[in-house]
C-alpha positions in Angstrom: 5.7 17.8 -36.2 8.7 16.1 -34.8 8.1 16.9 -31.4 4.7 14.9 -32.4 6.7 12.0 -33.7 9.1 12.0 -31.0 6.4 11.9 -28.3 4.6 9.2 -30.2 7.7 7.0 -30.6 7.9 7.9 -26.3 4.9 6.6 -25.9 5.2 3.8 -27.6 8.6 2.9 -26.5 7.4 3.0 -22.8 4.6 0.6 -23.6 6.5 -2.0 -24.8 8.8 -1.4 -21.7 5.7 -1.7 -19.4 5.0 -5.1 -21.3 8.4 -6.4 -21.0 8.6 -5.6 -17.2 5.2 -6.9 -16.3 6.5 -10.0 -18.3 9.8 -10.1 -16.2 7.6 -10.0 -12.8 5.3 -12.9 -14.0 8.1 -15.1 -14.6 10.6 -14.1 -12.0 8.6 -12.8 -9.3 5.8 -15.9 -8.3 6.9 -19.2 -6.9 7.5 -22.2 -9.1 9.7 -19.6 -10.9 12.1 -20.8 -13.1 16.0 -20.8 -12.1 17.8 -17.7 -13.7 21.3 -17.5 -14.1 23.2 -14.8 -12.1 24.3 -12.8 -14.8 21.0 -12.8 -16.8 19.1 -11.6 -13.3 22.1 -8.8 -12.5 21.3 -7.5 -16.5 17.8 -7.7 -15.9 17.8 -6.0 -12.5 20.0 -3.1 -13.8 17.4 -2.9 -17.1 14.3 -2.4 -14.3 16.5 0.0 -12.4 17.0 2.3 -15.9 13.2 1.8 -16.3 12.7 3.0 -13.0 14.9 6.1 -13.7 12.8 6.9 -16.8 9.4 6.4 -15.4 10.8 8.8 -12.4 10.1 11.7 -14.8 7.0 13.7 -15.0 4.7 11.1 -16.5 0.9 10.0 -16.4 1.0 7.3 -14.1 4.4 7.2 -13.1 4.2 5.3 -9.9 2.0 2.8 -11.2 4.9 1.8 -13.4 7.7 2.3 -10.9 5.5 -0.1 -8.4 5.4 -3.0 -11.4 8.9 -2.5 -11.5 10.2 -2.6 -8.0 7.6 -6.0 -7.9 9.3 -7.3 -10.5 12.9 -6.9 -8.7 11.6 -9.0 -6.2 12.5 -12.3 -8.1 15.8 -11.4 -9.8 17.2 -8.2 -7.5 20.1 -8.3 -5.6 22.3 -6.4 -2.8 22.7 -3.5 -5.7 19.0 -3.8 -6.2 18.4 -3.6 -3.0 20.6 -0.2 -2.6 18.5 1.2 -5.2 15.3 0.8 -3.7 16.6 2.2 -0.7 17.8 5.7 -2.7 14.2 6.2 -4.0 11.5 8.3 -3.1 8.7 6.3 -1.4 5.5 5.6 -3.3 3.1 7.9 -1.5 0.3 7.4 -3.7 -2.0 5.8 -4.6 -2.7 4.2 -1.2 -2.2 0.7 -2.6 0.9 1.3 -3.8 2.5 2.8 -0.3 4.6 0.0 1.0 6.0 -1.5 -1.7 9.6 -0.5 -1.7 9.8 -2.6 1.6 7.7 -5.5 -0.1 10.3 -5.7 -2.7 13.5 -5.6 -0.1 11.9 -8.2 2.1 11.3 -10.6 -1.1 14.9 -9.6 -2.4 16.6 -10.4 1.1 14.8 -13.5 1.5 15.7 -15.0 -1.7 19.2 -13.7 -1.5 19.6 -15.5 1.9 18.7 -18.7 0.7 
């Protein structure tokens, strides 16, 4: 029965974290975006990066998540998010989602730059 609860509580737990990072990439990651102060967008970047790790694991749908998050480090990532990126396995499926590593580095750099 715990392993029930336990599996339950996983499953709800990444849920909200799906919610939380798809609201992160709606506010951070589309122009007219609001300023966001260095250390808020470091803390959040690293917070996507441990999400990252966790949806890594064997789960349904993993690279689903793992592509909302690298598009949401597109409008608070920096040189360390960048890194990261780099030290992943590419997304090789589904089709749609192939590409997006570099999509996310590109968007990083050029914001960085500025």
């Amino acid at each position: 029965m715990s392993n029930i609860l336990r599996s339950c509580n996983v499953a709800k737990d990444e849920e909200i974290l799906i919610h939380a990072v798809n609201a992160i990439n709606l506010v951070a990651s589309f122009k007219q975006r609001p300023e966001i102060e260095a250390e808020i967008a470091r803390d959040t970047s690293f917070f996507i990066q441990e999400c990252i790790r966790d949806f890594e694991k064997d789960r349904p749908n993993k690279n689903d998540k793992i592509a909302l998050c690298l598009l949401s480090l597109r409008g608070i990532g920096n040189e360390a998010s960048m890194q990261f990126i780099k030290n992943l396995q590419p997304i090789k499926e589904p089709l749609h989602y192939v590409g997006t590593e570099k999509i996310a580095i590109k968007a990083i750099k050029q914001r960085v730059q500025k």
